[in-house]
N, CA, C and O of each residue as an XYZ file, in Angstrom:
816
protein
N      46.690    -47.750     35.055
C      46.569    -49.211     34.919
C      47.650    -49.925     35.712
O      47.417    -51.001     36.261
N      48.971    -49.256     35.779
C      49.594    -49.986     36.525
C      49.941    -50.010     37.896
O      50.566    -50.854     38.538
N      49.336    -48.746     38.292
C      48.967    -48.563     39.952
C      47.476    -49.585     40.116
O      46.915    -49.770     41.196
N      47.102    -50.063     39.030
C      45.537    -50.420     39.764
C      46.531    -51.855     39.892
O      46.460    -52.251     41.055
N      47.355    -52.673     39.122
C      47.564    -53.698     38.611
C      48.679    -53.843     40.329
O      48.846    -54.833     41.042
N      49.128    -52.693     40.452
C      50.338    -52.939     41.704
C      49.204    -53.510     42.922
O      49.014    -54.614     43.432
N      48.603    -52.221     43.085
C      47.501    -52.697     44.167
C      46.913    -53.797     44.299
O      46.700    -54.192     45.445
N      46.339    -54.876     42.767
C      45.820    -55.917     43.065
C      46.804    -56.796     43.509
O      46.629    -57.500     44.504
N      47.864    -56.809     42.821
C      48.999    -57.566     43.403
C      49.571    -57.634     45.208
O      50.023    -58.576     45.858
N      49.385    -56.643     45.466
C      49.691    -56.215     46.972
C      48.782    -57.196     47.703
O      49.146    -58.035     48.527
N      47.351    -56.928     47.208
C      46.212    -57.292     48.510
C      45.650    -58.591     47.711
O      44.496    -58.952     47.944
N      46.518    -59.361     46.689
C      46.056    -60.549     46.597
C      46.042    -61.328     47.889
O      46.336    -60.779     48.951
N      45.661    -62.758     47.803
C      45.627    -63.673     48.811
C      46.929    -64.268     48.969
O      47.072    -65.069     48.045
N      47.557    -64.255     49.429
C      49.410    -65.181     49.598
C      48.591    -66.349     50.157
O      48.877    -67.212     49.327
N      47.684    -66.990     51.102
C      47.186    -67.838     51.593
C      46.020    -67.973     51.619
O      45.366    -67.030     52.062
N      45.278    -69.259     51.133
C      43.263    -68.990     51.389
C      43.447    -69.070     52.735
O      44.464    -69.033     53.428
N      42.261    -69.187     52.994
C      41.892    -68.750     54.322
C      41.788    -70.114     55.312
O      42.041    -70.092     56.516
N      41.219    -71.708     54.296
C      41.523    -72.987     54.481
C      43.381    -73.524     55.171
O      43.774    -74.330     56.015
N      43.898    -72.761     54.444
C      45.900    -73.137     54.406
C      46.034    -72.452     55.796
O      46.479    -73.064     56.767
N      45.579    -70.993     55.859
C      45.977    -70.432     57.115
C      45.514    -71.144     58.469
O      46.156    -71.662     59.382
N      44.123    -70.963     58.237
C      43.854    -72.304     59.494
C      44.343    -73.351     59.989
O      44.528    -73.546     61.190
N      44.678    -74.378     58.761
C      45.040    -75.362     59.491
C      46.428    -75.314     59.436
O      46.855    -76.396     59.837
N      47.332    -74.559     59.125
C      48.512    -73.717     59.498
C      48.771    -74.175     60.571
O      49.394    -75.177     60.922
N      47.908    -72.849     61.457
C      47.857    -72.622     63.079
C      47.218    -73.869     63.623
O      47.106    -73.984     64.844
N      46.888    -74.598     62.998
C      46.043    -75.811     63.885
C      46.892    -76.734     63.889
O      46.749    -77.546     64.804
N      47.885    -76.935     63.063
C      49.204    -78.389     62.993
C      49.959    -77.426     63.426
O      51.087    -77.912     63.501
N      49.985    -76.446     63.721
C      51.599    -75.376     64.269
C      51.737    -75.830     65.893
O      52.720    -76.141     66.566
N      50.053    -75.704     66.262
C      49.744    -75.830     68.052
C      49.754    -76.911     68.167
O      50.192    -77.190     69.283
N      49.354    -78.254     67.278
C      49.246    -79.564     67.793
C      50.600    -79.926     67.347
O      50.624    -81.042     67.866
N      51.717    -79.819     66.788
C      53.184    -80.056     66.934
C      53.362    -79.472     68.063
O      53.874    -80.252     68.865
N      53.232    -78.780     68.350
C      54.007    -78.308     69.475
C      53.740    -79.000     70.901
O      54.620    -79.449     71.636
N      52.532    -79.001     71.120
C      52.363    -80.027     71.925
C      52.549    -81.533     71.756
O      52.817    -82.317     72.665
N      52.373    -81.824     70.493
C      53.433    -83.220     70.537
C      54.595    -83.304     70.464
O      55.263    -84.337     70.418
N      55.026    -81.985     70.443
C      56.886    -82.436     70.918
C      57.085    -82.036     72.480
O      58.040    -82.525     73.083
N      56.277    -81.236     73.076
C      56.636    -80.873     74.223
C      56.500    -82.418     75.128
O      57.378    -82.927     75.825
N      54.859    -83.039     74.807
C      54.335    -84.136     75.526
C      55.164    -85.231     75.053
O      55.229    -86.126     75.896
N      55.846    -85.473     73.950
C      56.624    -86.195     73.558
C      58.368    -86.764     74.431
O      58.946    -87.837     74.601
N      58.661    -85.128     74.812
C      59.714    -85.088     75.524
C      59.246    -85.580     76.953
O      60.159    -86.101     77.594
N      58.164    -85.534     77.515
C      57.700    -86.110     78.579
C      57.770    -87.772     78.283
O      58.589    -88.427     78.927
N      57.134    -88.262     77.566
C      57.324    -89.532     77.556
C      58.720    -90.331     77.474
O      58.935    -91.279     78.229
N      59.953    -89.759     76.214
C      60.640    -89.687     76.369
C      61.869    -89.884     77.922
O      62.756    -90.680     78.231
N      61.435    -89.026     78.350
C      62.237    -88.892     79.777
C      61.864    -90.345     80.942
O      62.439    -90.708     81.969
N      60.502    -90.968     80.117
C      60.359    -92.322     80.860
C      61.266    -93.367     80.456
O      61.874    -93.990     81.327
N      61.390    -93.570     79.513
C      62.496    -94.169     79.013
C      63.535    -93.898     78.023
O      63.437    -94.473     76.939
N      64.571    -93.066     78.243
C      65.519    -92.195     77.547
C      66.178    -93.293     76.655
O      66.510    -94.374     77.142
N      66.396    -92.929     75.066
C      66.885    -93.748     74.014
C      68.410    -93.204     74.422
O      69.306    -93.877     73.912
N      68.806    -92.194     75.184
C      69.984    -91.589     74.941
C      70.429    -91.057     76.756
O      69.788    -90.906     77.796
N      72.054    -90.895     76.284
C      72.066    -90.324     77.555
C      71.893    -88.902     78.107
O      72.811    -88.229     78.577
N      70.574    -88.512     77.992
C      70.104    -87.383     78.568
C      68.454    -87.271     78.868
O      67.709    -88.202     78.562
N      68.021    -86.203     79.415
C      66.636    -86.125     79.073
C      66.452    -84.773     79.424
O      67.214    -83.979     79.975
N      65.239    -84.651     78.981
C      64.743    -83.029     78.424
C      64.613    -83.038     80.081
O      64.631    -83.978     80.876
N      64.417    -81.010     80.354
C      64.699    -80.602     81.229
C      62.965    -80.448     81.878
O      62.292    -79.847     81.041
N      62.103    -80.854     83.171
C      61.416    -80.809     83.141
C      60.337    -79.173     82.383
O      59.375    -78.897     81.667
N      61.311    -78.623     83.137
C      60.544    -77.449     82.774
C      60.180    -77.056     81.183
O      59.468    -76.063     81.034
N      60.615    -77.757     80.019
C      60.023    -77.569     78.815
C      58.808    -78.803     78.687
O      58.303    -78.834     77.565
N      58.375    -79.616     79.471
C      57.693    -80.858     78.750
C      56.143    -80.643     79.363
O      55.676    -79.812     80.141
N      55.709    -81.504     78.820
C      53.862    -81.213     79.172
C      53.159    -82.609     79.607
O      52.918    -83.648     78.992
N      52.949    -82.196     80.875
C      52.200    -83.826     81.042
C      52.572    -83.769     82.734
O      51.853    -84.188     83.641
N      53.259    -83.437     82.798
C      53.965    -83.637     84.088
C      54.200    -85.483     84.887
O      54.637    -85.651     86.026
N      53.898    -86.312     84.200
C      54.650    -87.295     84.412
C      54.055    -88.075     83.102
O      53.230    -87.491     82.400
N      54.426    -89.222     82.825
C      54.407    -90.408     82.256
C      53.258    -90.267     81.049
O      53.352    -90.045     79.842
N      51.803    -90.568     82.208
C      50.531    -90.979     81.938
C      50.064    -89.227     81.269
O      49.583    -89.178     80.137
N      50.251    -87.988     82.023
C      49.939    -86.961     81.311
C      50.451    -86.592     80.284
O      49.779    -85.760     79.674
N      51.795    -87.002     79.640
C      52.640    -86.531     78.807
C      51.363    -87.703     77.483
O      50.670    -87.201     76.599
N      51.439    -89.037     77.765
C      50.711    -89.669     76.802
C      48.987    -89.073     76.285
O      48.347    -89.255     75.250
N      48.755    -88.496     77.255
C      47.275    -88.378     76.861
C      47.613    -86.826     76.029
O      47.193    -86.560     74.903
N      48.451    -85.928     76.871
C      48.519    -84.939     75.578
C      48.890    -85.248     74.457
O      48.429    -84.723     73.443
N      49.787    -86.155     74.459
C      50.602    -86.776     73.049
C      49.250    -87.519     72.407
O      48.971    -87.120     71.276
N      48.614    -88.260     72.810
C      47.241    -88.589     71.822
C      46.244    -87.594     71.721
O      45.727    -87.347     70.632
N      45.897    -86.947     72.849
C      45.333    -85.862     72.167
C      45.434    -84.952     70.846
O      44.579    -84.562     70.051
N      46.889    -84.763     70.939
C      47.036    -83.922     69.840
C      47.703    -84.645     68.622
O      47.995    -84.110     67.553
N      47.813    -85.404     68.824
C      47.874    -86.739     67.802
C      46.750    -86.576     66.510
O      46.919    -86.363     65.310
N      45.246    -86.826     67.535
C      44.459    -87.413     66.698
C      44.055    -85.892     66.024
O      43.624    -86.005     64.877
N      44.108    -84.749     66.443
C      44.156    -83.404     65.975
C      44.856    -83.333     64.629
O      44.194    -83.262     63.594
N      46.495    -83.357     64.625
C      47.084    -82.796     63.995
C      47.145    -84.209     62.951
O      47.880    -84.064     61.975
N      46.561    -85.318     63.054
C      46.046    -86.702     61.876
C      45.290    -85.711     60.814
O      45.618    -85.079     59.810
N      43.979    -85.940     61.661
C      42.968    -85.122     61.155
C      42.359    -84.095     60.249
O      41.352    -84.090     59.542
N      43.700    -82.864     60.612
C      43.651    -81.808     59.561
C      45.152    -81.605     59.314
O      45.596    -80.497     59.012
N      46.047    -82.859     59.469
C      47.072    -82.415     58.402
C      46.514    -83.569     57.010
O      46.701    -83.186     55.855
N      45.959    -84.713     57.224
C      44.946    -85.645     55.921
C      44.799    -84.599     54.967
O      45.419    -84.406     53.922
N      43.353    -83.591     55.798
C      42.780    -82.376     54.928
C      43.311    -81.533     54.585
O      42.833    -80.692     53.824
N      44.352    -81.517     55.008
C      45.722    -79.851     54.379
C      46.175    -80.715     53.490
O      45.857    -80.139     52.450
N      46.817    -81.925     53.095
C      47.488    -82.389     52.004
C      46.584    -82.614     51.161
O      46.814    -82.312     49.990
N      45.295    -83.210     51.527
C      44.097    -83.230     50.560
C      44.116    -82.240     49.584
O      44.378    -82.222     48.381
N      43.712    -81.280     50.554
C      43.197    -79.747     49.927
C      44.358    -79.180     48.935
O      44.275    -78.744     47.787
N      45.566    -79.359     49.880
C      46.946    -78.514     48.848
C      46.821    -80.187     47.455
O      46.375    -79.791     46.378
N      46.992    -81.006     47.460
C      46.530    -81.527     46.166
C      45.533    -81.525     45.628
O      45.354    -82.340     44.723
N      44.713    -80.782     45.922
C      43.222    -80.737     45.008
C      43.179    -79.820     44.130
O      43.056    -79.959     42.913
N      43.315    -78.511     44.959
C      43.352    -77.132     44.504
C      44.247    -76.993     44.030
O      44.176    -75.917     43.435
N      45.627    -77.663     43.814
C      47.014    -77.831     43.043
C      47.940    -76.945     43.684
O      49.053    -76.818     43.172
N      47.655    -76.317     44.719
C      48.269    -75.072     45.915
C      49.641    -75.908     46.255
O      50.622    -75.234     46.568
N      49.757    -77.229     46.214
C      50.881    -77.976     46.382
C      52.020    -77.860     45.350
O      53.216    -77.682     45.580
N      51.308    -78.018     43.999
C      51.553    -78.121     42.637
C      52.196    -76.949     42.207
O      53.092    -76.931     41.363
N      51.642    -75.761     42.912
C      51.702    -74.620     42.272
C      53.306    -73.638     43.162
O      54.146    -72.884     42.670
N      53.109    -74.141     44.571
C      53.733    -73.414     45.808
C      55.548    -74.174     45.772
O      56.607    -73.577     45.963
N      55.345    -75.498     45.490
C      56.374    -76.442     45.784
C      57.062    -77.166     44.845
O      58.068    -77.772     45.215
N      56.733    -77.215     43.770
C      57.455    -77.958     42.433
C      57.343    -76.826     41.543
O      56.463    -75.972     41.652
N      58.298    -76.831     40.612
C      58.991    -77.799     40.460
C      60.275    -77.095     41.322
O      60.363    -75.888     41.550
N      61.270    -78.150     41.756
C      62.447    -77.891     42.354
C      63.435    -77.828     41.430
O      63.612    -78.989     41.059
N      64.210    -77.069     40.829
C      65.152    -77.234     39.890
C      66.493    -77.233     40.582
O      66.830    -76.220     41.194
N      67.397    -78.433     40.528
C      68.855    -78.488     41.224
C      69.590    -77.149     41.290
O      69.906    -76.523     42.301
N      69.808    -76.820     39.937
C      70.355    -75.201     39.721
C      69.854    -74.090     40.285
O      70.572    -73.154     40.638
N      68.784    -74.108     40.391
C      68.277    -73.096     40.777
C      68.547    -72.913     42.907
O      68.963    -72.026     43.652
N      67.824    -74.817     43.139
C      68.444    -74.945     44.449
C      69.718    -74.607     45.159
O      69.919    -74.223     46.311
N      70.802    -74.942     43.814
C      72.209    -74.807     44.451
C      71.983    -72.556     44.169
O      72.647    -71.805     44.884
N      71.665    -72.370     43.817
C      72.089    -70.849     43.879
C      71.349    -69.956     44.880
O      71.693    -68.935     45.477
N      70.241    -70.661     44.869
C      69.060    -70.057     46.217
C      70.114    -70.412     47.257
O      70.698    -69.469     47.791
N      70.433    -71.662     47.612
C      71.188    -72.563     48.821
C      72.269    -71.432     49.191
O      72.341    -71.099     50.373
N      73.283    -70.701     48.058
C      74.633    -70.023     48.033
C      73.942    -68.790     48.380
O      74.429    -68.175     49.328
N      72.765    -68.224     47.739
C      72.281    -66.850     47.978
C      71.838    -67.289     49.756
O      72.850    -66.920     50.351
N      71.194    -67.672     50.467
C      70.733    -67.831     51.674
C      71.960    -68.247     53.053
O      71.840    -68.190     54.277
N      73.061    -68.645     52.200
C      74.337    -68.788     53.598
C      75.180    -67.542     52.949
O      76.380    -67.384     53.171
N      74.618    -66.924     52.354
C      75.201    -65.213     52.134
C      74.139    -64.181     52.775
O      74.442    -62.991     52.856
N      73.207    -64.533     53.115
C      72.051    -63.552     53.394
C      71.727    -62.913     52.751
O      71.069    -61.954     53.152
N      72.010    -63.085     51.367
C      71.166    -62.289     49.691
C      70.000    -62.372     49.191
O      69.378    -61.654     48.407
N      69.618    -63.913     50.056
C      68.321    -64.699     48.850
C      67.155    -63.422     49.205
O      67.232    -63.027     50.368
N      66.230    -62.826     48.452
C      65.389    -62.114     48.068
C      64.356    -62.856     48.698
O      64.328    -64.071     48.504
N      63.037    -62.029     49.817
C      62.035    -62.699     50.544
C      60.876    -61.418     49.982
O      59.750    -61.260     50.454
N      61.459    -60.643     48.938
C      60.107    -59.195     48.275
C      58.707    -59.889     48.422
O      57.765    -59.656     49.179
N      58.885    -60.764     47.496
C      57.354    -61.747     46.999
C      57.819    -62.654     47.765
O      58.771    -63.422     47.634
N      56.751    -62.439     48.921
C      56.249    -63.626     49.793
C      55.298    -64.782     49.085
O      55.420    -65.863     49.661
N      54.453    -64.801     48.058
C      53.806    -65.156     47.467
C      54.112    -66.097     46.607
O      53.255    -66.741     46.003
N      55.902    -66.333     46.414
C      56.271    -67.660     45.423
C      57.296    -67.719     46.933
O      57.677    -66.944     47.810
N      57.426    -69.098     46.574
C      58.946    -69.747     47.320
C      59.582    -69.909     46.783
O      59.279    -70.256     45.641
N      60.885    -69.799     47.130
C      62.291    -69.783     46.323
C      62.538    -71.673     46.455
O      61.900    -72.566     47.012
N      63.713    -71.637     45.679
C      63.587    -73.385     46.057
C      64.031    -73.543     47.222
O      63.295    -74.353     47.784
N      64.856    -73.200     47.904
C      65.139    -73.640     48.956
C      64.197    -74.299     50.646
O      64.446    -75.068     51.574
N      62.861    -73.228     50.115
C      61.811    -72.994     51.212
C      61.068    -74.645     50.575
O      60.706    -75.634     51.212
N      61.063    -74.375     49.146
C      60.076    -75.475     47.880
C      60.785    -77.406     49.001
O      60.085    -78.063     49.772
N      61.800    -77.608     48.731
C      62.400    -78.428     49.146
C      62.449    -78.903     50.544
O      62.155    -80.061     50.840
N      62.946    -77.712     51.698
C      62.400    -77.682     52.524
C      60.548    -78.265     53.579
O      60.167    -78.924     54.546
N      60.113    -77.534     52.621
C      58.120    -77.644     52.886
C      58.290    -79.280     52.535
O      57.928    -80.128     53.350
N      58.979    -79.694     51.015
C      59.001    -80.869     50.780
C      58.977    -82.039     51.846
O      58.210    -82.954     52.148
N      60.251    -81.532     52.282
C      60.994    -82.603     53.436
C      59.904    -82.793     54.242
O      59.170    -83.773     54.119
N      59.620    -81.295     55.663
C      59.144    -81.034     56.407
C      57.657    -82.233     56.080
O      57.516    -83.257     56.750
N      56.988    -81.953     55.301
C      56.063    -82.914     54.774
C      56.327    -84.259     54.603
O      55.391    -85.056     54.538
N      57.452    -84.608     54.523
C      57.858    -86.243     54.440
C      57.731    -86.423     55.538
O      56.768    -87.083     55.928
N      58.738    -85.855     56.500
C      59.101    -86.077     57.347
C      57.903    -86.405     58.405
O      57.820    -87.485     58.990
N      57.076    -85.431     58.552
C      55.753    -85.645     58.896
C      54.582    -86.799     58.686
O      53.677    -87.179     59.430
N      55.041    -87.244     57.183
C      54.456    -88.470     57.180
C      54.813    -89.974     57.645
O      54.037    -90.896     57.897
N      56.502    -89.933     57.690
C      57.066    -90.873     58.553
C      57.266    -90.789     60.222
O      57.528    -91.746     60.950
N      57.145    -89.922     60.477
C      56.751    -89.216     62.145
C      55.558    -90.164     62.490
O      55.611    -90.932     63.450
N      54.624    -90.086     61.770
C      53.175    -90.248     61.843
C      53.232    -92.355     62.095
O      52.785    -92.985     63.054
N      53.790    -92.788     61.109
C      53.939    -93.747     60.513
C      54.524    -94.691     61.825
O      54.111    -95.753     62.292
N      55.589    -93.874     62.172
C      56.782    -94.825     63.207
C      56.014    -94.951     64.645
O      56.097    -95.836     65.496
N      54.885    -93.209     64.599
C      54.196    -93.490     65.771
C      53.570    -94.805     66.065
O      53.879    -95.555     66.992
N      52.568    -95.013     65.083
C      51.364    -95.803     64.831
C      52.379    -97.148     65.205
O      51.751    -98.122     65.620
N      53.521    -97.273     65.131
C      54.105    -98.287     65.408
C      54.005    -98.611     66.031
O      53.179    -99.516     66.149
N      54.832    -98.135     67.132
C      54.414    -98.016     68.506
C      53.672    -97.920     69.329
O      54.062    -98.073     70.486
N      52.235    -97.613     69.039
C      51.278    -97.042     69.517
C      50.507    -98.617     69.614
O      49.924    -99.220     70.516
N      50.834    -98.912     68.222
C      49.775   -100.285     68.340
C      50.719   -101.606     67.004
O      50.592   -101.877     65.809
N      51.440   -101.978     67.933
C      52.796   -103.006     67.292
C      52.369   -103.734     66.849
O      52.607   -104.033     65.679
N      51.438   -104.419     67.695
C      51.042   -105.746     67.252
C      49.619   -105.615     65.764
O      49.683   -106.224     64.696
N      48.723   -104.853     66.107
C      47.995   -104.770     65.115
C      48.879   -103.851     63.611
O      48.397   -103.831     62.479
N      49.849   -103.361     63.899
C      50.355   -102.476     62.422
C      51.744   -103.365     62.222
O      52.571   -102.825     61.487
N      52.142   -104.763     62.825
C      53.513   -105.312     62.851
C      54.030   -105.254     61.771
O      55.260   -105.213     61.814
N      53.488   -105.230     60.599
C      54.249   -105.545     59.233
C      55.051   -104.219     58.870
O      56.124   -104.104     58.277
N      53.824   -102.817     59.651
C      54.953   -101.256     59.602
C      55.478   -101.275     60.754
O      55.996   -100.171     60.921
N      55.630   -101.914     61.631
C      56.888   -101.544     62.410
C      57.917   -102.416     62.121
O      59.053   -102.026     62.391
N      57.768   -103.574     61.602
C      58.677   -104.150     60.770
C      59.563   -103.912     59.845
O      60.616   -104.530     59.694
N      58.926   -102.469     58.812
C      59.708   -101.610     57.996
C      60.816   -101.023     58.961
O      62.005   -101.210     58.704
N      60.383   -100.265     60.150
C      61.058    -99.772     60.820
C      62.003    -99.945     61.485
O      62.569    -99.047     62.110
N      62.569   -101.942     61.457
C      63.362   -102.709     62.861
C      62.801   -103.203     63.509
O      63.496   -104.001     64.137
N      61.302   -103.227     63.926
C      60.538   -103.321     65.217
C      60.323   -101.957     65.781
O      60.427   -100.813     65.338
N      59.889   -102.645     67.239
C      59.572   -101.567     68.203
C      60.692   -100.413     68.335
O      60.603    -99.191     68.212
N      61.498   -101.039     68.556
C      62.833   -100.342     69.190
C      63.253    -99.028     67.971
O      63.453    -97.831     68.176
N      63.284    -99.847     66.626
C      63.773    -98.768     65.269
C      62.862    -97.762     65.100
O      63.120    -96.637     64.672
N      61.710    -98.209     65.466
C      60.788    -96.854     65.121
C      60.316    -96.029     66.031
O      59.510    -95.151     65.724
N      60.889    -96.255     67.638
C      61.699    -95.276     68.527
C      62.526    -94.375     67.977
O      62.551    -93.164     67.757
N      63.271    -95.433     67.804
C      64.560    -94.620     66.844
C      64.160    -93.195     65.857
O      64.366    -91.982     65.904
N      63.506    -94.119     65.017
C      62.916    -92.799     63.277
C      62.044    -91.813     63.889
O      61.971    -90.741     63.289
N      61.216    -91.974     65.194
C      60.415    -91.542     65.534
C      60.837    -90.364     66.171
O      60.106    -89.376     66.100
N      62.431    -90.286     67.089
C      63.006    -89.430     68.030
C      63.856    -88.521     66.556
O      63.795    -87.294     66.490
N      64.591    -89.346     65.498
C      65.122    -88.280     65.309
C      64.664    -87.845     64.118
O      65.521    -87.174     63.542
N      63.340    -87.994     63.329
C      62.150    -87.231     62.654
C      61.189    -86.023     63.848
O      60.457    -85.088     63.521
N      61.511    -86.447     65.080
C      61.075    -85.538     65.790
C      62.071    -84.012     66.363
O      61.547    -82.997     66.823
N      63.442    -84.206     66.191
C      64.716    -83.606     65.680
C      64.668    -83.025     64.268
O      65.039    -81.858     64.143
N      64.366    -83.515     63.476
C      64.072    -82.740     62.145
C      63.447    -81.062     62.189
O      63.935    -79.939     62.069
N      61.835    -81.757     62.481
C      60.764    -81.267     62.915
C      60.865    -79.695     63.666
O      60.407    -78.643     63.220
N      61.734    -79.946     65.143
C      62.184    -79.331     65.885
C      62.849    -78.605     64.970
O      62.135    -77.708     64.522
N      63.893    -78.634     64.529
C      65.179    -77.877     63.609
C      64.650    -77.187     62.434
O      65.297    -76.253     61.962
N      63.115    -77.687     61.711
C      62.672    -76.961     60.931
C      61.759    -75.992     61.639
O      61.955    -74.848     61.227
N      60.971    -76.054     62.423
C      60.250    -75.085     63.230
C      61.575    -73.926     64.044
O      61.125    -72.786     64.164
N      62.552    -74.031     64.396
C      63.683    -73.429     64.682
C      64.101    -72.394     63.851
O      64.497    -71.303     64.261
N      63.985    -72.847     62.279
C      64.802    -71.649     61.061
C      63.125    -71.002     60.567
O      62.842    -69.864     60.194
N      62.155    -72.296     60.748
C      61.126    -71.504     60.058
C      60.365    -70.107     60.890
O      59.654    -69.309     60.280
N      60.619    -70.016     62.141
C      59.911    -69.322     63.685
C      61.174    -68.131     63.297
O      60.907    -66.960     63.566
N      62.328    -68.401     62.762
C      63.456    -67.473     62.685
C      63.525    -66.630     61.560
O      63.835    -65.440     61.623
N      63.174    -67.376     60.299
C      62.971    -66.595     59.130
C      61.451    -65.298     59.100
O      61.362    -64.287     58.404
N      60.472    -65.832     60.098
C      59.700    -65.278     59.757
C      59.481    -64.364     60.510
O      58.659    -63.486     60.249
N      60.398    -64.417     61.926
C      60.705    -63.169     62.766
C      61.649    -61.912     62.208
O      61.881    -60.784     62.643
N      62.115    -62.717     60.937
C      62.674    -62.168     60.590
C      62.388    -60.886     59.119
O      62.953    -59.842     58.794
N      61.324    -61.614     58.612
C      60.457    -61.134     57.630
C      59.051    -60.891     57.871
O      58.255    -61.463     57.126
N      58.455    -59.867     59.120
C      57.596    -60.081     59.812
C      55.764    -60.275     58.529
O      54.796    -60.980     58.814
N      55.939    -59.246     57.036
C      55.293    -59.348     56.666
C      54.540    -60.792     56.411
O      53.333    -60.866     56.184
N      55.606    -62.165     56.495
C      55.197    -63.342     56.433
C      53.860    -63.875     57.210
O      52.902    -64.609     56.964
N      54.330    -63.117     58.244
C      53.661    -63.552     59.668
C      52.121    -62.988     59.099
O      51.064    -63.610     58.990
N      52.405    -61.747     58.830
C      50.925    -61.200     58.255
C      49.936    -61.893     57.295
O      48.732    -62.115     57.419
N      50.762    -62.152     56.349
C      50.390    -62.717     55.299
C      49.465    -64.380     56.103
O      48.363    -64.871     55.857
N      50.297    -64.689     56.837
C      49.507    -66.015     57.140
C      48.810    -65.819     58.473
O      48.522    -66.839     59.100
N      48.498    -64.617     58.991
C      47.306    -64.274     59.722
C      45.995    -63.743     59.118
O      44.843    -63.971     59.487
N      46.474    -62.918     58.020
C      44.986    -62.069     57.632
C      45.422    -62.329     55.804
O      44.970    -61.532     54.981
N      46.214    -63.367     55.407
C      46.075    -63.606     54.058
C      46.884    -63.159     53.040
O      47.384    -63.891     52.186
N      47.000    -62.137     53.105
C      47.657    -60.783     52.471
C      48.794    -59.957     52.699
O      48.988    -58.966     51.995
């Protein structure tokens, strides 16, 4: 009974098959909106620098924008239906709350020791819980500061939250810095724990 009970546990689902998809489908359309992003960017630099051509996509101005809406209206689309879905099915409910401070501060101390435990891929520790949190905010104000910009005059009252035009440049570049920095530890942790990778290719 308890070899049958290990086994079901092993080849449960860590991910439906809905989560994994559109996973990989907001994984590729971030990425190209930060690459095409840094293209636009470099037209008019908020800062003194600009990305190096050879990472950006578009190859000038007008191409960097059409990839950047392209994958815009992509990663709208089925990140709506991924938050939908993770609140429907309670996969949100279940994966990400509750966050307990205590528990955060000791995960936080276990992980800048390299202790925190990654056995069961299948729960998140808080640290990842909080994290996904952010990453998800963050994503929704990304989204938000765009639309600002994109179309000022018809959304003025939200770019107004933002400063205007100019502030939600601003929220927009360094929510896109976030973003970057979480795809950075998350591409690192899971190179690092390759079963992850599995788990959110074939489920299991």
């Amino acid at each position: 009974m308890g070899s049958v009970t290990s086994r079901l546990a092993q080849t449960r689902a860590v991910h439906p098959l809905w989560a994994r998809v559109m996973h990989w489908i907001n994984a590729l359309a971030m990425i190209v909106m930060v690459l095409s992003g840094w293209q636009i960017y470099d037209a008019s630099p908020l800062f003194n620098f600009r990305f190096p051509h050879s990472i950006t996509l578009g190859g000038w101005l007008g191409g960097g924008l059409l990839w950047h809406f392209a994958a815009m209206w992509i990663l709208a689309i089925n990140g709506l239906f991924y938050i939908a879905l993770g609140l429907i099915t309670g996969r949100f409910r279940k994966k990400l709350f509750p966050i307990r401070v205590e528990v955060l501060i000791n995960d936080t101390k276990a992980a800048l020791h390299g202790t925190l435990s990654h056995e069961d891929i299948a729960m998140y520790n808080d640290v990842q819980r909080l994290l996904y949190v952010g990453i998800i905010t963050v994503a929704v104000v990304i989204v938000l500061s765009g639309l600002s910009m994109w179309k000022p005059v018809q959304f003025q009252t939200l770019a107004a939250l933002f400063g205007g035009y100019d502030g939600a440049r601003y929220v927009h570049f360094i929510c896109m810095g976030m973003i970057v920095a979480f795809l950075a530890v998350h591409v690192t942790l899971a190179l690092l724990f390759p079963k992850s990778i599995r788990a959110m290719l074939v489920g299991s």
